[in-house]
Backbone of each chain as ProteinMPNN parsed JSONL, in Angstrom:
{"seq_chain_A": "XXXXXXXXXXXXXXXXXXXXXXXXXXXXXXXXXXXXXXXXXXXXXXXXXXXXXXXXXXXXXXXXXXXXXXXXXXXXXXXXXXXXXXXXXXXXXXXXXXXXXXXXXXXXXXXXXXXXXXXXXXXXXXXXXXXXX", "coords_chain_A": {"N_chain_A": [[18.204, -8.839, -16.081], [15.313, -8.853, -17.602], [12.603, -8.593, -17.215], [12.296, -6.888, -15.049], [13.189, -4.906, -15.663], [11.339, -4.062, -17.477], [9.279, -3.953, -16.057], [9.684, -1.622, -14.038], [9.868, 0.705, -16.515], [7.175, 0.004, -17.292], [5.767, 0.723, -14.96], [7.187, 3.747, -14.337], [6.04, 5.151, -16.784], [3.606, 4.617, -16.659], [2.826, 6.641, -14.535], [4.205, 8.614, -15.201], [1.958, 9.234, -17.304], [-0.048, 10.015, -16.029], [0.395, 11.831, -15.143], [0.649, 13.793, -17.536], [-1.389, 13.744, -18.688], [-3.437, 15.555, -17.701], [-2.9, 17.902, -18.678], [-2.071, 17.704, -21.518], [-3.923, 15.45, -23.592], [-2.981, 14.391, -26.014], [-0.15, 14.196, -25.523], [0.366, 12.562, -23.849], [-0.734, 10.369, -24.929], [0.819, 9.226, -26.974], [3.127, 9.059, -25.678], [2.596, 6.799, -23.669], [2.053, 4.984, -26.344], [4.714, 5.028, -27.094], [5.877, 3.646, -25.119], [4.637, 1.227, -25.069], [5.494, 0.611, -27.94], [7.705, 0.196, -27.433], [8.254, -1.858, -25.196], [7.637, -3.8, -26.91], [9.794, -3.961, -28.588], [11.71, -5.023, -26.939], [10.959, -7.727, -26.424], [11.056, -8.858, -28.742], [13.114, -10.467, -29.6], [12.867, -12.553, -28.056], [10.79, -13.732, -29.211], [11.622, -14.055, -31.595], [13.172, -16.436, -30.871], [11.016, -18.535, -30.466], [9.947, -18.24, -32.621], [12.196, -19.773, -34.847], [12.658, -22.024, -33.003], [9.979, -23.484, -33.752], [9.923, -23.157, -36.558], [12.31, -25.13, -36.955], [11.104, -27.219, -35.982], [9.126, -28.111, -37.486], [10.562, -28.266, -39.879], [11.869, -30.746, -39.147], [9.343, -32.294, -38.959], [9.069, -32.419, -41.706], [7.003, -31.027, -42.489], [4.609, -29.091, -45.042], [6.416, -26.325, -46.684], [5.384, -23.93, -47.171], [2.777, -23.581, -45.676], [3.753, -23.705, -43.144], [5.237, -21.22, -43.175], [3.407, -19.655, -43.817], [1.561, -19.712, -41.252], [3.354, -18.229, -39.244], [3.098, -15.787, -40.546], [0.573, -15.736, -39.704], [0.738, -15.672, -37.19], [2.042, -13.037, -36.49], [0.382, -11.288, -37.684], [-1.62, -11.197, -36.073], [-0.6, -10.194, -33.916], [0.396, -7.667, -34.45], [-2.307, -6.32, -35.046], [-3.498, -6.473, -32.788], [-2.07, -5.102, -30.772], [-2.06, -2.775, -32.173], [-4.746, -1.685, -31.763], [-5.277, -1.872, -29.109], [-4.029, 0.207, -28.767], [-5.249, 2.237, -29.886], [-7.933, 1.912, -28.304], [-7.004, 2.783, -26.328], [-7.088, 5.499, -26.709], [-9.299, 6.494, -26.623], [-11.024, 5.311, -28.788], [-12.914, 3.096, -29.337], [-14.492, 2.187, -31.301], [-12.432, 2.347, -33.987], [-10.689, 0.894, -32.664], [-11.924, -1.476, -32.988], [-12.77, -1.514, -35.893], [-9.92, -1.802, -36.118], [-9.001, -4.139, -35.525], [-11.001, -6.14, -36.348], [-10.929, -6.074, -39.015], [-7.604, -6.934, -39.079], [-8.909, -9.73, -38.839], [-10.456, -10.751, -40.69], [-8.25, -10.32, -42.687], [-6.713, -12.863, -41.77], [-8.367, -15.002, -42.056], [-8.179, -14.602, -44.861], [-5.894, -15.409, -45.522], [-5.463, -17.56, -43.876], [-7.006, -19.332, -45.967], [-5.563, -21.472, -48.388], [-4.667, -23.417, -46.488], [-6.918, -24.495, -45.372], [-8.504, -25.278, -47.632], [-6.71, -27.129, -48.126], [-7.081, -29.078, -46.031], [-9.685, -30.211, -46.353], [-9.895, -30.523, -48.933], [-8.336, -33.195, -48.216], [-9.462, -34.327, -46.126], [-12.073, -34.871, -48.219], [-10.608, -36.64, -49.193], [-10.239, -38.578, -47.806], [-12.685, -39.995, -46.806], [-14.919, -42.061, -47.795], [-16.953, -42.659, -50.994], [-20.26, -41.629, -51.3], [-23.02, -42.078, -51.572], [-23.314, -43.359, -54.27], [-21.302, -43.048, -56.294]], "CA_chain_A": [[16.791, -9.182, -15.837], [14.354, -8.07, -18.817], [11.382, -8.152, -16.756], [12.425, -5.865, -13.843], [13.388, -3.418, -16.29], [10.174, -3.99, -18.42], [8.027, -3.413, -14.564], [9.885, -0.361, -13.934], [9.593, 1.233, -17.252], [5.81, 0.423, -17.524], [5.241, 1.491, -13.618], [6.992, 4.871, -14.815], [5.442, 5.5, -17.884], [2.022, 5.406, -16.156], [2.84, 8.187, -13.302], [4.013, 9.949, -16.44], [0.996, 9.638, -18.452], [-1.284, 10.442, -15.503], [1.032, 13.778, -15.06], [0.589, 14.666, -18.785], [-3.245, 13.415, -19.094], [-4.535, 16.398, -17.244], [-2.315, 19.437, -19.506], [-2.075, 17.323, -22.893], [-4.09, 14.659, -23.638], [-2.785, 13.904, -27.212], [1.066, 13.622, -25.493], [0.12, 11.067, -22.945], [-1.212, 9.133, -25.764], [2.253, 9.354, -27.772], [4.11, 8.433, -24.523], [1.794, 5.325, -23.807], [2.435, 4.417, -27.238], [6.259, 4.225, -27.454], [6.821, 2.727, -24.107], [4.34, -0.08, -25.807], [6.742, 0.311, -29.011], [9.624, -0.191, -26.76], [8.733, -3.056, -24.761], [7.555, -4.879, -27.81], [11.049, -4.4, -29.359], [12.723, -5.938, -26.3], [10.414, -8.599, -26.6], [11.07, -9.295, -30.019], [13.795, -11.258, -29.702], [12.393, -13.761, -27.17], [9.206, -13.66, -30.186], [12.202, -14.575, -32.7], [13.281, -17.667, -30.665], [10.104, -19.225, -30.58], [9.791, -18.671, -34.127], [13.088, -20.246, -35.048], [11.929, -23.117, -32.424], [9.113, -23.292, -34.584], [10.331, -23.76, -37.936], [12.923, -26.146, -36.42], [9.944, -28.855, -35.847], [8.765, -27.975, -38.585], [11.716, -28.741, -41.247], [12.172, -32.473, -39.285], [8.505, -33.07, -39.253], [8.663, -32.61, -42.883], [5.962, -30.039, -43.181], [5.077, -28.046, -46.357], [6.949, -24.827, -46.016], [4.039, -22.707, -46.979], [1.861, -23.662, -44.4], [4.792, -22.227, -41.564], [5.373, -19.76, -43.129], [1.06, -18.871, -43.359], [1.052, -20.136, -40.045], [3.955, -17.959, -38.864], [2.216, -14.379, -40.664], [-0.835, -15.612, -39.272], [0.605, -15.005, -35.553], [2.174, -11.911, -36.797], [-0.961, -10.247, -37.942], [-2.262, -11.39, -34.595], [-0.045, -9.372, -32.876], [0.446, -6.408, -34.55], [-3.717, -5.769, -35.345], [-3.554, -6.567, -31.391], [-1.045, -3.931, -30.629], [-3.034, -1.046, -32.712], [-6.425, -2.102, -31.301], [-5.012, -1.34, -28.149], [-3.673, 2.151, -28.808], [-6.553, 3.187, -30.137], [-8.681, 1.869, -27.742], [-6.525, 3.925, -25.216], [-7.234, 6.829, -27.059], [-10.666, 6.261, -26.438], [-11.282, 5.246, -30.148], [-13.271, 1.887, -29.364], [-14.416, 1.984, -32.806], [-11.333, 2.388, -34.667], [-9.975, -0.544, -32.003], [-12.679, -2.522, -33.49], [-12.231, -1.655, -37.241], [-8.61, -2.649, -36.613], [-9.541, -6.03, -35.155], [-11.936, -6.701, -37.804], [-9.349, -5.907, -40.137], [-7.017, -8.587, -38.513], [-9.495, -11.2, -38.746], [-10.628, -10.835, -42.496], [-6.99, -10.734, -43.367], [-6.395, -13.921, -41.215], [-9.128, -15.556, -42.259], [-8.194, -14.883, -46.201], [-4.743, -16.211, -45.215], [-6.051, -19.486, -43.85], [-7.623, -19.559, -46.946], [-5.091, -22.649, -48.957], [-5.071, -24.407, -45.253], [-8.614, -24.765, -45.067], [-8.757, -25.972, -48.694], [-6.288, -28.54, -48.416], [-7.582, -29.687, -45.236], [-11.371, -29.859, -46.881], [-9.231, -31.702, -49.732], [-7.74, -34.129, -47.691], [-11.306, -34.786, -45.795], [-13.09, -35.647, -48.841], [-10.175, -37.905, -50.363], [-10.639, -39.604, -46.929], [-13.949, -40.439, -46.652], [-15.727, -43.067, -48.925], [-17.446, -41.74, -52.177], [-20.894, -41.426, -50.449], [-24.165, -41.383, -53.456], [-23.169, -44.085, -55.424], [-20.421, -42.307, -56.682]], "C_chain_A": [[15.877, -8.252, -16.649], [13.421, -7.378, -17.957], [11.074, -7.274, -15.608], [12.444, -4.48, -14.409], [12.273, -2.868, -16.967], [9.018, -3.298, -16.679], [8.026, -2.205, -14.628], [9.67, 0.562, -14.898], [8.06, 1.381, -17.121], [5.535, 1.344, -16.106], [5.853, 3.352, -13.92], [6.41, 5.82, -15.671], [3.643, 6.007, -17.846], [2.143, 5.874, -15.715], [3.179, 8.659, -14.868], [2.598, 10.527, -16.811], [0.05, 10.051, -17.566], [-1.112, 11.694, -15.592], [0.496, 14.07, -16.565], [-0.85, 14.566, -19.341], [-3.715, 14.522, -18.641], [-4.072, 18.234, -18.125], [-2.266, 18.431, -20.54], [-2.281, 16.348, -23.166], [-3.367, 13.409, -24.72], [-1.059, 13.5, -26.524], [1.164, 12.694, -24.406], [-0.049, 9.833, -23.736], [-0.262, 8.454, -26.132], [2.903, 8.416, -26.428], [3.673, 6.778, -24.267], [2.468, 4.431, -24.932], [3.592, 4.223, -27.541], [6.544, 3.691, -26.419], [6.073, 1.11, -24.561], [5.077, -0.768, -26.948], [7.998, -0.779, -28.476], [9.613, -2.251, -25.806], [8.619, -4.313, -25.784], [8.705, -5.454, -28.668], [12.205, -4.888, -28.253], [12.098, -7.033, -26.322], [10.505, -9.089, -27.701], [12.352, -10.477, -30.64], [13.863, -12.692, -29.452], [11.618, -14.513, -28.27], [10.247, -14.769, -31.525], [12.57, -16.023, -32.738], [12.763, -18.902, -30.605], [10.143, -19.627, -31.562], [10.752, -19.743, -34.68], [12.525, -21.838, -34.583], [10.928, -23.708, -33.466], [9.325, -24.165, -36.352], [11.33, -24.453, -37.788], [12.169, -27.509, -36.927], [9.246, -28.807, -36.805], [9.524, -28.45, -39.704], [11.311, -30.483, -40.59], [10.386, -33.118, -39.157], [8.182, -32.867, -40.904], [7.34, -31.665, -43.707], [6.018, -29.413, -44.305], [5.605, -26.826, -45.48], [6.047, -23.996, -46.28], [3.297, -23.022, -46.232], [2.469, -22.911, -42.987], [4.841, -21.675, -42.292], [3.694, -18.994, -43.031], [0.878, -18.548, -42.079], [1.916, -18.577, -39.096], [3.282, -16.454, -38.671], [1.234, -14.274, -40.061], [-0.785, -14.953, -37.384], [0.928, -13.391, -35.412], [0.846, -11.159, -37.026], [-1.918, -10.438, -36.615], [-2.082, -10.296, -33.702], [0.007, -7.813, -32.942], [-1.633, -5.328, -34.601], [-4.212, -5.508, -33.488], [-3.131, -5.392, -30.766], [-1.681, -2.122, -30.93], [-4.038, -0.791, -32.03], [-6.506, -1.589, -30.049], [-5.219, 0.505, -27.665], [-5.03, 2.633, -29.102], [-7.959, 3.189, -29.19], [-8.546, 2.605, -26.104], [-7.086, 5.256, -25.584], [-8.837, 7.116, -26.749], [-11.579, 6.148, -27.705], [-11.756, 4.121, -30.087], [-13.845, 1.425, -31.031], [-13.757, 1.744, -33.868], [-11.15, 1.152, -34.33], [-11.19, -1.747, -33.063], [-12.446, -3.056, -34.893], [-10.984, -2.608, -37.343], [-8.555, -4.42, -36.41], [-10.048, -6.762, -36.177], [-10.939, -6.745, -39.179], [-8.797, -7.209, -40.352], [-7.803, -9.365, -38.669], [-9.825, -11.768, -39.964], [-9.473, -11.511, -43.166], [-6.129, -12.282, -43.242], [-7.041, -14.941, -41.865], [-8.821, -15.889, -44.17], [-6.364, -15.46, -45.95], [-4.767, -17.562, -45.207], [-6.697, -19.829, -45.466], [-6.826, -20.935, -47.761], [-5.214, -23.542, -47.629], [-5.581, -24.795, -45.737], [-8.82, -25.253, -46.442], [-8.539, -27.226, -48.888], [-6.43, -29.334, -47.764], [-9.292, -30.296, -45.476], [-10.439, -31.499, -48.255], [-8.938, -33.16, -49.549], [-9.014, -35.192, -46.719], [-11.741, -35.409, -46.991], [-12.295, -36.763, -49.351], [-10.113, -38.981, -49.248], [-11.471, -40.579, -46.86], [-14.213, -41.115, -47.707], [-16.141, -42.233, -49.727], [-18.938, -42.545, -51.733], [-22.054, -40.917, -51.871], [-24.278, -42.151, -53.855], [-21.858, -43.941, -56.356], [-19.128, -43.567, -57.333]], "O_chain_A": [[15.728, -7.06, -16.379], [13.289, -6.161, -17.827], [9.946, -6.955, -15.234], [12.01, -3.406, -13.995], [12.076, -1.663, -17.125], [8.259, -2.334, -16.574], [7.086, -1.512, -15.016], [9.187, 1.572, -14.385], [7.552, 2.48, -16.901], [5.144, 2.509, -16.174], [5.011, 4.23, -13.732], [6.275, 7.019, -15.431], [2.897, 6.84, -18.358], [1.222, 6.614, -16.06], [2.269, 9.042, -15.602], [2.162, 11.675, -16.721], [-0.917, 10.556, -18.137], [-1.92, 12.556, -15.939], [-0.396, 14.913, -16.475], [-1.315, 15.22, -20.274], [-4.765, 14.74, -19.244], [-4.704, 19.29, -18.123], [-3.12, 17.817, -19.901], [-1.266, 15.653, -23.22], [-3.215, 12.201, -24.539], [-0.609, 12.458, -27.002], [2.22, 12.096, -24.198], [0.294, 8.685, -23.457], [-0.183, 7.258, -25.852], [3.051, 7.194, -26.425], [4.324, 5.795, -24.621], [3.196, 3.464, -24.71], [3.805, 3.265, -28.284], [7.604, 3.07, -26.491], [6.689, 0.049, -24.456], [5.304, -1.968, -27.107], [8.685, -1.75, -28.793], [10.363, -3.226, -25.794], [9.178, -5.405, -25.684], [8.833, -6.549, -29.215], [13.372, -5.104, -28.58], [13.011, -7.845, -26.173], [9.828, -10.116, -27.738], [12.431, -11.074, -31.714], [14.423, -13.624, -30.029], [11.702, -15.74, -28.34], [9.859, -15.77, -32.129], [12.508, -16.775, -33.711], [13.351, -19.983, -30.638], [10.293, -20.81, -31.867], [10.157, -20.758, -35.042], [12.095, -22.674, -35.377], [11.427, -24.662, -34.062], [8.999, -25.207, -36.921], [11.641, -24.675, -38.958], [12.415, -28.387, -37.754], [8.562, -29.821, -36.946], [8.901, -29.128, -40.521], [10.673, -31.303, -41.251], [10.207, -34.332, -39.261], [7.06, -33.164, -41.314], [6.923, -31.617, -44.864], [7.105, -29.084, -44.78], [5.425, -26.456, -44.319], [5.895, -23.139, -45.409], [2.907, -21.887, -45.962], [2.031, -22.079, -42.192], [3.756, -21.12, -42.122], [3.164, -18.115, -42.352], [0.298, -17.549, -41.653], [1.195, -17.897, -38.366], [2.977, -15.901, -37.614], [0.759, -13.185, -39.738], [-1.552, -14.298, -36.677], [0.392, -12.624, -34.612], [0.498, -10.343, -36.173], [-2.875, -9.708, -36.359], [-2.879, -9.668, -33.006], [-0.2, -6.975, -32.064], [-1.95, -4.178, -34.294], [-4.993, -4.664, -33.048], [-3.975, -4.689, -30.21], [-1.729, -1.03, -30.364], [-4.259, 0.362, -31.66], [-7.493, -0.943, -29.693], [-5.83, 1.332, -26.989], [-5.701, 3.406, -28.418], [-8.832, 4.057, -29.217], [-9.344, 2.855, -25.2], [-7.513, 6.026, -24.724], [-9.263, 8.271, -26.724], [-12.667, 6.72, -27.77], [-11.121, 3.475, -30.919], [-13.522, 0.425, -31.672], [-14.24, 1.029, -34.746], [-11.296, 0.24, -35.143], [-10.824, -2.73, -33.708], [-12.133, -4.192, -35.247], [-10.806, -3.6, -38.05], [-8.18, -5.424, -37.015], [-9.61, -7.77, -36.731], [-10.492, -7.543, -40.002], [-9.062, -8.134, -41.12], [-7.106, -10.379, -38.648], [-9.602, -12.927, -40.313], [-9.415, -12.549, -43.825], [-5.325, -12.778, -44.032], [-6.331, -15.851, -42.293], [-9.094, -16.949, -44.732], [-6.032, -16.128, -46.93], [-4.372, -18.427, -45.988], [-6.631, -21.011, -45.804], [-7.703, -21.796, -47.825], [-5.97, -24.504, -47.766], [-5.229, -25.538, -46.653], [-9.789, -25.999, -46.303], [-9.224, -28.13, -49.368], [-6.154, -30.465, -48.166], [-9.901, -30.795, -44.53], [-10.462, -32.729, -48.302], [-9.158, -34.08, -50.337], [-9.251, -36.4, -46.745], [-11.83, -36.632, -46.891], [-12.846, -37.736, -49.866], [-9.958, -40.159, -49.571], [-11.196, -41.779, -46.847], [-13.66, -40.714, -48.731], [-15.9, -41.047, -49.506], [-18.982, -43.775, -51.748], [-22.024, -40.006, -52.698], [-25.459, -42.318, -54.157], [-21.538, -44.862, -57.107], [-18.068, -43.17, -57.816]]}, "seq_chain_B": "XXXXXXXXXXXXXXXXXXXXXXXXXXXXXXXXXXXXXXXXXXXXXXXXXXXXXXXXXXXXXXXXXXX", "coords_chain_B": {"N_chain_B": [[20.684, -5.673, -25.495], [20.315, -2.711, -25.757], [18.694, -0.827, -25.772], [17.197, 2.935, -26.181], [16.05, 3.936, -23.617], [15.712, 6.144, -22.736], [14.484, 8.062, -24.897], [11.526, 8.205, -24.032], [11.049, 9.545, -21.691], [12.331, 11.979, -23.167], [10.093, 12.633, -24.33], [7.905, 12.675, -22.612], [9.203, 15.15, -21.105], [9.187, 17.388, -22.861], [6.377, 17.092, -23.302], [5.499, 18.185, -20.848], [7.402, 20.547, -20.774], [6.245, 22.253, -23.109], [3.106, 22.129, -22.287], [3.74, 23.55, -20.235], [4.654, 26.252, -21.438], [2.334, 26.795, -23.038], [0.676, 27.72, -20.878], [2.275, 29.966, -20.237], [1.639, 31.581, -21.915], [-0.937, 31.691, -22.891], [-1.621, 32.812, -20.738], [-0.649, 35.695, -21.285], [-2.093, 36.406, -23.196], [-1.981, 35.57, -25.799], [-2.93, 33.82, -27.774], [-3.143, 32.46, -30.168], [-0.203, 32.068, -30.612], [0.559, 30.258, -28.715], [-1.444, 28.105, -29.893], [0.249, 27.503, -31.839], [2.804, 26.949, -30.752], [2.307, 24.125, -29.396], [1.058, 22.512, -31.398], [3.726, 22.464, -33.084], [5.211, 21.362, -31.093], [3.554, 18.842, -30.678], [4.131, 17.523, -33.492], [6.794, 17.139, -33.909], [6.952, 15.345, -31.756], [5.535, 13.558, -32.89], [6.976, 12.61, -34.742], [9.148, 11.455, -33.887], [8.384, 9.348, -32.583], [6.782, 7.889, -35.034], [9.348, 7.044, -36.132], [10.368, 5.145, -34.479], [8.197, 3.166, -34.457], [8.32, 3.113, -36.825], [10.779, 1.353, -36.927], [10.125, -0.619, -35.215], [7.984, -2.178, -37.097], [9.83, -3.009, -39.026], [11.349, -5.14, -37.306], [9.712, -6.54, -37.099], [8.935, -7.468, -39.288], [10.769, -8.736, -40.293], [10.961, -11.145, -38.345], [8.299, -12.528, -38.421], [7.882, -12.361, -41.123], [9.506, -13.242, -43.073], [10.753, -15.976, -45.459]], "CA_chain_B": [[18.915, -5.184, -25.262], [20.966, -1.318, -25.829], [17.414, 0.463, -26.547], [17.191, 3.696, -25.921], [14.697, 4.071, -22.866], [15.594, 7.884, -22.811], [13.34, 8.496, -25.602], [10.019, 7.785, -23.512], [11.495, 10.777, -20.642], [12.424, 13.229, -23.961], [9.115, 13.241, -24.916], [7.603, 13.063, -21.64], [9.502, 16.314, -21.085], [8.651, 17.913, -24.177], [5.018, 17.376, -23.336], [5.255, 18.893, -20.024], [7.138, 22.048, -20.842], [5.033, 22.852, -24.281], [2.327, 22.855, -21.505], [4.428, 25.155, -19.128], [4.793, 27.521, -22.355], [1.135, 27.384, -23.565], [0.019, 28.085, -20.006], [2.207, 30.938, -20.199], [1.094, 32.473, -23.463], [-1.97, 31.842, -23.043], [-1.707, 34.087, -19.475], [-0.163, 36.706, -21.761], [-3.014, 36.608, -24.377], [-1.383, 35.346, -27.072], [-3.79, 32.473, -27.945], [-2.496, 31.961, -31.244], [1.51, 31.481, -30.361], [-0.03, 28.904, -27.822], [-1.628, 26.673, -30.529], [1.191, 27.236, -32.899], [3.852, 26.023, -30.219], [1.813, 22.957, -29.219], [1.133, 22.025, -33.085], [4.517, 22.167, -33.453], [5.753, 20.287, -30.26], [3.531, 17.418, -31.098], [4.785, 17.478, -34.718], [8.409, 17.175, -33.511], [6.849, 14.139, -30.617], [4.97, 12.474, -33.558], [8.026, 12.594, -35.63], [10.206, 10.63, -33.058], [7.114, 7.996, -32.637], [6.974, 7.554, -36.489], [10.47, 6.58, -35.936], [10.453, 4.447, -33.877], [6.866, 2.406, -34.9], [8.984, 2.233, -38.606], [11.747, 0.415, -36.835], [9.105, -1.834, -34.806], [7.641, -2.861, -37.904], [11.002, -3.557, -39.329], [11.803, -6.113, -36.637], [8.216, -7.385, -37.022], [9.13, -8.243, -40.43], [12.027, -9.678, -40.119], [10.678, -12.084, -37.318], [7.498, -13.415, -38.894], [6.846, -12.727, -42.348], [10.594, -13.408, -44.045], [10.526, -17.184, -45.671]], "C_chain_B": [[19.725, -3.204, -24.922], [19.77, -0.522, -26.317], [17.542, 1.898, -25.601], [16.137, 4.502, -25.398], [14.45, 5.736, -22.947], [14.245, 8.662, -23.37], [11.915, 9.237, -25.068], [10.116, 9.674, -22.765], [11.565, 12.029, -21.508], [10.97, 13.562, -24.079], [8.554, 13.596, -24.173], [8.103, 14.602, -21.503], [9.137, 17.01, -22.014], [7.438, 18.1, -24.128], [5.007, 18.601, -22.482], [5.627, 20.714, -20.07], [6.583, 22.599, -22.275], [3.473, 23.113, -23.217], [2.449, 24.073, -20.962], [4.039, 26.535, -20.124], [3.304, 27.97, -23.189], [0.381, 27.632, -22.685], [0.442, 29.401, -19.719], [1.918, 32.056, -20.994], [-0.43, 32.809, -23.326], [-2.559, 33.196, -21.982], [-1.549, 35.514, -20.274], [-1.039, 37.071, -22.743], [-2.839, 36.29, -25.631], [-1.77, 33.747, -27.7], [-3.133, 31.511, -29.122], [-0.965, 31.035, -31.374], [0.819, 30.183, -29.563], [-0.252, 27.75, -29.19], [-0.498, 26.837, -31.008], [2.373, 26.494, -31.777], [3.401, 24.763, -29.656], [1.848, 22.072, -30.368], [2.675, 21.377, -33.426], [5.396, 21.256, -32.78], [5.192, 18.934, -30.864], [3.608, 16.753, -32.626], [6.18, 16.55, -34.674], [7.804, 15.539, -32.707], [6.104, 13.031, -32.146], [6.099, 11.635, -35.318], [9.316, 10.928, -34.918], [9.347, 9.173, -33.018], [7.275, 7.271, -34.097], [8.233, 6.639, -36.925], [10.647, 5.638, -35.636], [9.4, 3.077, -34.365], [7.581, 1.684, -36.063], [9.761, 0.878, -38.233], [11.065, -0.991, -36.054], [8.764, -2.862, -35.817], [8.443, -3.381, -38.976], [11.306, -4.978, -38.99], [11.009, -6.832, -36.672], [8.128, -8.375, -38.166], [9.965, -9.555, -40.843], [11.313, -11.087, -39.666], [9.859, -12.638, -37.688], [7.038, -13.295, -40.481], [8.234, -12.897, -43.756], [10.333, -14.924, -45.029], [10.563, -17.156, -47.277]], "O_chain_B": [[19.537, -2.648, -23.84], [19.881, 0.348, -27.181], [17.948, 1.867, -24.439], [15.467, 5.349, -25.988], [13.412, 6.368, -23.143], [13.408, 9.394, -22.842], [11.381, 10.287, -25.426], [9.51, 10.67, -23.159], [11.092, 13.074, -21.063], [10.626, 14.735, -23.934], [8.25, 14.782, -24.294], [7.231, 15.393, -21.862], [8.106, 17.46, -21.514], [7.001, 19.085, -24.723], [4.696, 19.722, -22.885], [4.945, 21.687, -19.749], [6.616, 23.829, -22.259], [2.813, 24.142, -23.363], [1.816, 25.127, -21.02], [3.389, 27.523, -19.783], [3.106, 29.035, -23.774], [-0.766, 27.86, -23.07], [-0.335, 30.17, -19.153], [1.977, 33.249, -20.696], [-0.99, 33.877, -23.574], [-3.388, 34.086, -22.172], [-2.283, 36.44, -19.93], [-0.796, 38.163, -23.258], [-3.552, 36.743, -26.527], [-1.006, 32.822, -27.978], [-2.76, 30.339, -29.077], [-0.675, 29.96, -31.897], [0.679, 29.125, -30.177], [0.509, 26.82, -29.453], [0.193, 25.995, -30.436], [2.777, 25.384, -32.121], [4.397, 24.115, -29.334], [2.523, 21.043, -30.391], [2.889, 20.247, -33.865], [6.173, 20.504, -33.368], [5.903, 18.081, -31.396], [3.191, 15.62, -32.868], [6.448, 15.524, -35.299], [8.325, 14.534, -33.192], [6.307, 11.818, -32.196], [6.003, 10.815, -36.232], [9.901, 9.952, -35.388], [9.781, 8.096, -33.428], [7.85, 6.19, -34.218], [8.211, 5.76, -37.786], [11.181, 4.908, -36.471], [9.954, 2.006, -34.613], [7.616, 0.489, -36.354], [9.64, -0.225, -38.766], [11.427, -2.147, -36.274], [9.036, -4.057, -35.694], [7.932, -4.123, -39.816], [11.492, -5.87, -39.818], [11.282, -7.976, -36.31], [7.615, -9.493, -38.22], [9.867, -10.664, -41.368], [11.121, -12.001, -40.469], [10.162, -13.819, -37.52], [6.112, -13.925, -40.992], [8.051, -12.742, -44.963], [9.178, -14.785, -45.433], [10.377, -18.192, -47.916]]}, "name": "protein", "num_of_chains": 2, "seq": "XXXXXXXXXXXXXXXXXXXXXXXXXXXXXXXXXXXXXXXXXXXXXXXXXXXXXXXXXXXXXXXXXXXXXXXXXXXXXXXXXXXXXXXXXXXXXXXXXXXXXXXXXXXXXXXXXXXXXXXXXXXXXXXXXXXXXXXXXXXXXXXXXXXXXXXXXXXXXXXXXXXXXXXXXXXXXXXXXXXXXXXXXXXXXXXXXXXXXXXX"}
């Protein structure tokens, strides 16, 4: 059972970090941050099956393959800009958390970037020629 | 799922007695040894993190951005 073990870890990890918050703030932080490491890398497997799932329905619906794969980085950079944003916003770095967010979204956003073209593409070769045209 | 929860408890420990030892230095007057063995504990704790984060973003790779 993942998630019993994932409870107990986090439920320890905070009595830790309260114990070490009041003698060292900077190693509470650290601690926080690898039991977040940790559960993300038992979770990463579950993360892999989806994916797989994923590009499954993807091959028999015939999709381009660059679009999953865009699509795929695009959840990735989701997660990990998610992940930092966090930490830092533990640290009490709401600013940083923000930068990193903002970050993530730019980068997402210039990602989508062929999508959103060929979907814009595919719109206008839809529509009538609209003018006289 | 063989991860190695230990880790979390080493460092945990590691925090607590680098406290113990810069609460007793510091009793003793020795301000300096104090920072220097803290510096160097969370050197050693940000070393093991580093570690670990690399191999995160390893598996991160793997999982969504191979193709």
């Amino acid at each position: 059972m993942d998630i019993l073990q994932i409870v107990g870890l986090g439920l320890s990890v905070t009595f830790l970090t309260l114990i070490l918050k009041q003698r060292n703030p900077v190693f509470a932080l650290v601690v926080s941050l690898i039991a977040g490491v940790f559960i993300l890398l038992m979770m990463i497997d579950q993360i892999r099956l989806v994916m797989e799932m994923l590009k499954n329905m993807a091959q028999t619906a015939h999709l381009n393959n660059v679009y999953v794969a865009t699509i795929l980085k695009i959840i990735g950079i989701a997660y990990i800009s998610e992940f930092g944003a966090q930490i830092a916003k533990d640290a009490g770095q709401g600013s940083m958390a923000g930068k990193i967010e903002l970050a993530g979204k730019l980068i997402i956003l210039v990602m989508a970037i062929p999508i959103l073209t060929a979907i814009v593409e595919t719109v206008m070769n839809l529509m009538p020629q609209v003018g006289g045209g | 799922m063989s991860l190695d929860v230990n880790t979390i408890f080493q460092i945990a420990g590691i925090g607590i007695i680098v406290a113990m030892i810069q609460t007793v230095l510091k009793q003793m007057g020795k301000d300096d040894w104090a920072q220097w063995v803290t510096l160097i504990g969370f050197i050693v704790i940000l070393y093991m993190a580093a570690t670990l984060i690399d191999d995160l973003f390893e598996r991160i790779k793997q999982v969504f951005l191979y193709m």
